[in-house]
N, C-alpha and C positions, 0 to 999 in steps of 0.2 A: 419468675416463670419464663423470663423471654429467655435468660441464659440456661436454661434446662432446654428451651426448644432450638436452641441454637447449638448445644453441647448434642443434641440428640439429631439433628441434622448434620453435625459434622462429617463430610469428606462422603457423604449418601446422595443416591441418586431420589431428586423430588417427583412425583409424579402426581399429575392433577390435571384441574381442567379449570384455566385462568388465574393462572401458579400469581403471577403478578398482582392480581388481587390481591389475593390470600397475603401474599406476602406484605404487600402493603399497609393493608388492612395489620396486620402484625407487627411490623414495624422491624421485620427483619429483611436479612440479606442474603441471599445460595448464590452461589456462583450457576452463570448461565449454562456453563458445560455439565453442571449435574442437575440439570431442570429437563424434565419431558413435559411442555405445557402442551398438550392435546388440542387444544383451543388453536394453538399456530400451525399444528397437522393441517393439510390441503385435505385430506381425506374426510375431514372434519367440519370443512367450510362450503359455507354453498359460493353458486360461479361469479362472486363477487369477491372473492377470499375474506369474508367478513365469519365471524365462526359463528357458528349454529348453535342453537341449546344444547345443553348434554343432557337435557330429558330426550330431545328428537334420536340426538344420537343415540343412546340406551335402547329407547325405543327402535330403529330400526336394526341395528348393528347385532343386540343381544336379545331382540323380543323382549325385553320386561319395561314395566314401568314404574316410574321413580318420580316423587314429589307428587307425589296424589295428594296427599295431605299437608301438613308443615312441613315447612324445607327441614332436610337434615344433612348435616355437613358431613357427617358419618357414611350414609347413604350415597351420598356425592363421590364420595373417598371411595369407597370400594368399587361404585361405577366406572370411574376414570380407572379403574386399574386394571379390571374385568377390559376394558378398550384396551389399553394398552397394550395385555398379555394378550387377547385378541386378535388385533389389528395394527398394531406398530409396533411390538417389540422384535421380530422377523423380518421387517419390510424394507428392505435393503434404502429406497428412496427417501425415509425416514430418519436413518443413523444417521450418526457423526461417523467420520472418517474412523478414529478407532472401535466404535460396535461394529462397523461392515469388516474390518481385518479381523476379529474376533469371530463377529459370525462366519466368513469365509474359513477361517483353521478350524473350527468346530466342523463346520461341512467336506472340510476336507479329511480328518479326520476320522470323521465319523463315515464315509468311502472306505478308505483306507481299512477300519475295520469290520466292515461290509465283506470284502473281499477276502479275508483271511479264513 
């Protein structure tokens, strides 16, 4: 199972919330430049940079809420990604160096044929 989850992570971007864990817990490896762990967003942490729940955040960020019942990893998974597409996939302060050249040709671009 692990080289199915390693073969299916190949050269993909991971996105979650305390990717480290998880990966731990698994006993695998991603490279750091294809990880978004949500949990190390500032946007995420209270004025201590220590990171918040991702129920609090679900809760404030998307109004819903998550883990009322048993935990679900599933549940979890699609919340960090609802944040993600939300609230740091766009956020310039956010990117690595190549998402901001990316998102900047996209915006330029996308001017470009505004104007035509």
């Amino acid at each position: 199972m692990q080289s199915e989850l390693l073969n299916l992570l190949q050269s993909r971007l991971l996105i979650g919330y305390g990717l480290s864990k998880d990966l731990t817990a698994l006993d695998v490896t991603h490279p750091s430049a294809l990880q978004k762990d949500l949990m190390k967003c500032s946007k995420f942490q209270n004025r201590n940079g220590q990171a918040r729940k991702l129920q609090d955040m679900v809760n404030q960020y998307l109004g819903q809420a998550i883990q009322a019942g048993n935990h679900s990893a599933r549940e979890d998974a699609l919340a960090a990604m609802q944040l993600y597409q939300l609230h740091v996939k766009d956020d310039p302060e956010l990117m690595t160096y190549q998402e901001l050249v990316e998102h900047e040709l996209r915006d330029m671009v996308g001017t470009v044929d505004s104007k035509i």
